[in-house]
Every structure is written in C-alpha cells, then in structure tokens.
DRENPA-3360 file (N, C-alpha, C; in nm, 2 decimals, always signed):
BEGIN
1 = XXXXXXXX = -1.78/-2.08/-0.12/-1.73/-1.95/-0.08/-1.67/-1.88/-0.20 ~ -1.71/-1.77/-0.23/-1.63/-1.68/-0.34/-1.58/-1.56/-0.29 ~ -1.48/-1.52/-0.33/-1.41/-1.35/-0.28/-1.49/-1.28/-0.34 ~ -1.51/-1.23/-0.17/-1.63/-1.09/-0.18/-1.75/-1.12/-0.16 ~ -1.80/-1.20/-0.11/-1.91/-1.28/-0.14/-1.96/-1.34/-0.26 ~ -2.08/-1.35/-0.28/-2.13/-1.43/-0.40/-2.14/-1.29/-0.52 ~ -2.07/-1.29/-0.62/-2.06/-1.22/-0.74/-2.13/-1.27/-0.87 ~ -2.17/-1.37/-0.87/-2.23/-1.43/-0.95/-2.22/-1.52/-1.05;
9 = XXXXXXXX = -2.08/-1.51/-1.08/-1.94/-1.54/-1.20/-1.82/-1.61/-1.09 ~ -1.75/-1.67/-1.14/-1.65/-1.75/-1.10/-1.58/-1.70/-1.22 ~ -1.43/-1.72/-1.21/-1.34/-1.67/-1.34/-1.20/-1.81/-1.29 ~ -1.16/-1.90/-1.39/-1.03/-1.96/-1.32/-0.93/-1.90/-1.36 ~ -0.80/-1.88/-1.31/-0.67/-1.85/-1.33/-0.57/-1.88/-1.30 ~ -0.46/-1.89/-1.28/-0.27/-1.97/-1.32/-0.23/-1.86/-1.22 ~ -0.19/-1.90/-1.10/-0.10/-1.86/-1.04/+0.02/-1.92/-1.01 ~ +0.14/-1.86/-1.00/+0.28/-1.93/-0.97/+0.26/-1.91/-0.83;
17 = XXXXXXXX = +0.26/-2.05/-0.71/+0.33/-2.00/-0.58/+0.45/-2.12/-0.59 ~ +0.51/-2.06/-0.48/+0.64/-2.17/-0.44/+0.61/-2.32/-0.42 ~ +0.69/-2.41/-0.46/+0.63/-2.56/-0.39/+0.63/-2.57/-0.27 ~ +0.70/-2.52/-0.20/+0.69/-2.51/-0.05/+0.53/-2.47/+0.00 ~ +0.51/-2.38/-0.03/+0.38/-2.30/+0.03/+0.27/-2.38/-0.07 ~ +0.25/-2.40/-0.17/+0.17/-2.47/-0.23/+0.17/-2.64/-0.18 ~ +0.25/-2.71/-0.07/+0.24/-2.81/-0.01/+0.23/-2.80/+0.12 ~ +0.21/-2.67/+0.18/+0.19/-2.67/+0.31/+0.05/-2.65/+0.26;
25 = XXXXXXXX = +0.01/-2.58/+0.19/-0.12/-2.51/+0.17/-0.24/-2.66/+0.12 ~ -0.16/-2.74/+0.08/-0.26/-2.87/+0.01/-0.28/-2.94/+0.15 ~ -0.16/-2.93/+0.33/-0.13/-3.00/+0.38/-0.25/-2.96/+0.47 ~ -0.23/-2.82/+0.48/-0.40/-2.77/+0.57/-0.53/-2.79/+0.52 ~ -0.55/-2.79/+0.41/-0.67/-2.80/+0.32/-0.72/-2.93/+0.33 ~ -0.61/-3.06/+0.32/-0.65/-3.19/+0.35/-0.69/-3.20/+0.47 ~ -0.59/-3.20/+0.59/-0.63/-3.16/+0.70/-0.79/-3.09/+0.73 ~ -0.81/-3.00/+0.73/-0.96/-2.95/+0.72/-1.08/-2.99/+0.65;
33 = XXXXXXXX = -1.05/-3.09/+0.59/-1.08/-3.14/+0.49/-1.15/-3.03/+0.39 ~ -1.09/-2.94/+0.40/-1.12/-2.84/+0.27/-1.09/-2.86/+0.14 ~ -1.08/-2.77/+0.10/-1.02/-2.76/-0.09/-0.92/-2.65/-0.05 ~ -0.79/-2.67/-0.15/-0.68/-2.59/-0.20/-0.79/-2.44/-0.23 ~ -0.89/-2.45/-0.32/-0.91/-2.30/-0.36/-0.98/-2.27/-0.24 ~ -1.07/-2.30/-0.15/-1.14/-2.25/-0.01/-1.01/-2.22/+0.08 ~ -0.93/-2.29/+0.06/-0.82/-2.18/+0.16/-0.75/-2.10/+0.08 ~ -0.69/-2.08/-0.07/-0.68/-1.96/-0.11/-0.78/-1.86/-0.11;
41 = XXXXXXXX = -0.92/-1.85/-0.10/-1.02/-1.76/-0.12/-0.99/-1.69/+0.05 ~ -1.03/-1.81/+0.11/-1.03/-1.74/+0.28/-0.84/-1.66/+0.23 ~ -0.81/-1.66/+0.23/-0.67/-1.61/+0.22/-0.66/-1.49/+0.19 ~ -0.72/-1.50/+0.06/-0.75/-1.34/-0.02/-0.86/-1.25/+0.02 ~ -0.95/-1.34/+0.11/-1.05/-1.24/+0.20/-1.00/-1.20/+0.30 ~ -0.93/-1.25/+0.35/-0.85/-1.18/+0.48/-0.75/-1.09/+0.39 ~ -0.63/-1.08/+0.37/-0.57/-0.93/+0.30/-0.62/-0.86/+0.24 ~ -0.74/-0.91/+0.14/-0.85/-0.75/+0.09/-0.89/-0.69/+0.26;
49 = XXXXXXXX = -0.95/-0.77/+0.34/-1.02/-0.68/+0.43/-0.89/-0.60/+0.55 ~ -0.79/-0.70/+0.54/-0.72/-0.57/+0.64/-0.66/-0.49/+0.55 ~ -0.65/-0.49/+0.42/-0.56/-0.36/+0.33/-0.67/-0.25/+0.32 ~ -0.81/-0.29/+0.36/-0.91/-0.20/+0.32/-0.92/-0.17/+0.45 ~ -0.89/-0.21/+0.56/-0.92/-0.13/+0.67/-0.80/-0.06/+0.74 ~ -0.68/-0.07/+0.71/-0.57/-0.02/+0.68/-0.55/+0.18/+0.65 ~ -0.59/+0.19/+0.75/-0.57/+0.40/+0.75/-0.47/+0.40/+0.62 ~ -0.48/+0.50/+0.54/-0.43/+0.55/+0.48/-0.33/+0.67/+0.52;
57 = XXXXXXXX = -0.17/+0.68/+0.47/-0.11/+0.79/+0.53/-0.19/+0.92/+0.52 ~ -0.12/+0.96/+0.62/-0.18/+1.11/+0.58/-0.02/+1.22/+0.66 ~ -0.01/+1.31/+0.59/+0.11/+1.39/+0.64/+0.06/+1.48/+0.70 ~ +0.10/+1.46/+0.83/+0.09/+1.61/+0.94/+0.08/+1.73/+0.96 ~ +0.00/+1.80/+1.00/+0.02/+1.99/+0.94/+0.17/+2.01/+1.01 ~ +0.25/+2.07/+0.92/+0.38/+2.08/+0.98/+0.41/+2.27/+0.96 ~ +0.35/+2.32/+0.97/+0.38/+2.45/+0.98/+0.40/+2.54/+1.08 ~ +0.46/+2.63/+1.05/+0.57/+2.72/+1.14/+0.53/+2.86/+1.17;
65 = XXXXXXXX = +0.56/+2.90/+1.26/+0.51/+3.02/+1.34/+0.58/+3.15/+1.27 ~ +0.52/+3.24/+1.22/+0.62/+3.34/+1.13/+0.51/+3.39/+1.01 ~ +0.62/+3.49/+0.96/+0.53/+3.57/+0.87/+0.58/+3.52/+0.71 ~ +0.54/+3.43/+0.68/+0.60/+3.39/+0.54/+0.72/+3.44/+0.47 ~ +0.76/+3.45/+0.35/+0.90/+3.48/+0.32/+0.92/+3.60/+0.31 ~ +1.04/+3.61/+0.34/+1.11/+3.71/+0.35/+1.13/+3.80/+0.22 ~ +1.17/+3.95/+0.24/+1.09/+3.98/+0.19/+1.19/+4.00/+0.02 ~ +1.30/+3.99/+0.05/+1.43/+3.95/-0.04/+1.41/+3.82/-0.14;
73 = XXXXXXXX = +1.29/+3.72/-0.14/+1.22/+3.63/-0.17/+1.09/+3.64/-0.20 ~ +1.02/+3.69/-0.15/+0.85/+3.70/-0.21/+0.87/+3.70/-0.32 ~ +0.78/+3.66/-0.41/+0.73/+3.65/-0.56/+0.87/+3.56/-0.61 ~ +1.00/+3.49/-0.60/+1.10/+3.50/-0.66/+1.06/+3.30/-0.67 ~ +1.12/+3.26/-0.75/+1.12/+3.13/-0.85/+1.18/+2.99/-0.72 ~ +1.09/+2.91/-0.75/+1.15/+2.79/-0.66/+1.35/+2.82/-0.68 ~ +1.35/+2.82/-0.81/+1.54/+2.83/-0.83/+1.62/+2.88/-0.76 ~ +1.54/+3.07/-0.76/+1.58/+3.14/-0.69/+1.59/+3.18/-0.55;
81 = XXXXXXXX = +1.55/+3.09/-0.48/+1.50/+3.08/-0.34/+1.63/+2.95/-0.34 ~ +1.62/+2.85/-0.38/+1.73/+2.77/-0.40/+1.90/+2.79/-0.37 ~ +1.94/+2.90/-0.42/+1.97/+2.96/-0.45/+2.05/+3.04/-0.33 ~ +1.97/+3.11/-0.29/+1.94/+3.24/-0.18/+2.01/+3.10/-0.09 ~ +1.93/+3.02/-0.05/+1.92/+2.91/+0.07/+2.09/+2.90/+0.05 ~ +2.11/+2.82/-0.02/+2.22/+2.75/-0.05/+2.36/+2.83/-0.11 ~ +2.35/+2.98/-0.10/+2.43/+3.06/-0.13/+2.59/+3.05/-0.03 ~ +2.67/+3.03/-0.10/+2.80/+3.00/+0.01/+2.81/+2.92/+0.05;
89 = XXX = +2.74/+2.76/+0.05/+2.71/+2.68/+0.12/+2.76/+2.54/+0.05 ~ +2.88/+2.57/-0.07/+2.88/+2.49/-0.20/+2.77/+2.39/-0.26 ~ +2.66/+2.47/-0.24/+2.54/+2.38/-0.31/+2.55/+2.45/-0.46;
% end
C-alpha cells in the first residue's frame, strides 16, 4: 500500500512521534499482523481524504438593506469614516 495509491517512487523519512503512540501503534500492527508503516500509511490516507473532503469556509452574504453611505461620507478615507464612527465615543 502507498499514500495515494501507487506513485511509483517510495521516499523514506524520520518522523518524531511520542513513545506512547509509537507503542500502541507497533501493538496494533502486531496484532494485525501488519507492519508499523501499513498502519501509518492507512493513517495518512484517511486525514488526506477527510481534510480534502472537508467544505471549505466560506463567509455569508451579510449585507444590509439601505442606500450606502451617507452622504457626509461618500468618497471619504477608511480614516475618515473611522473617525466620523467613533467621534465622541473616546475612540
């Protein structure tokens, strides 16, 4: 078994896990009589596929009933609108 299917290349690499999890993880694999890397692979096949099937946010149309700004504000600088808002308000 390889992540992603068959890619054609194998690559080895050094990962740090905990001794804990790296002895539970040797304890299932025996058990199954698998291999330590066949259950890290299955491992990493499963969180690629739910992070990829995983909706992405998306923010809501949140807009408001009205005729845009006022008219003491049209054309005037994020600052200045800032400003206006927060006038008297010790901001």
């Amino acid at each position: 078994m390889t992540l992603l299917g068959d890619m054609g290349t194998h690559m080895k690499t050094t990962v740090d896990i905990s001794d804990g999890l790296l002895q539970e993880a040797k304890k299932i694999a025996q058990r199954e009589r698998s291999t330590l890397k066949a259950l890290i692979e299955e491992g990493l096949q499963k969180v690629l596929k739910d992070r990829s099937q995983k909706p992405r946010f998306r923010l809501r149309k949140a807009t408001f009933k009205g005729k845009g700004l006022q008219p003491q504000v049209d054309g005037s600088s994020w600052e200045r609108i800032r400003e206006i808002t927060y006038e008297g308000r010790g901001g």
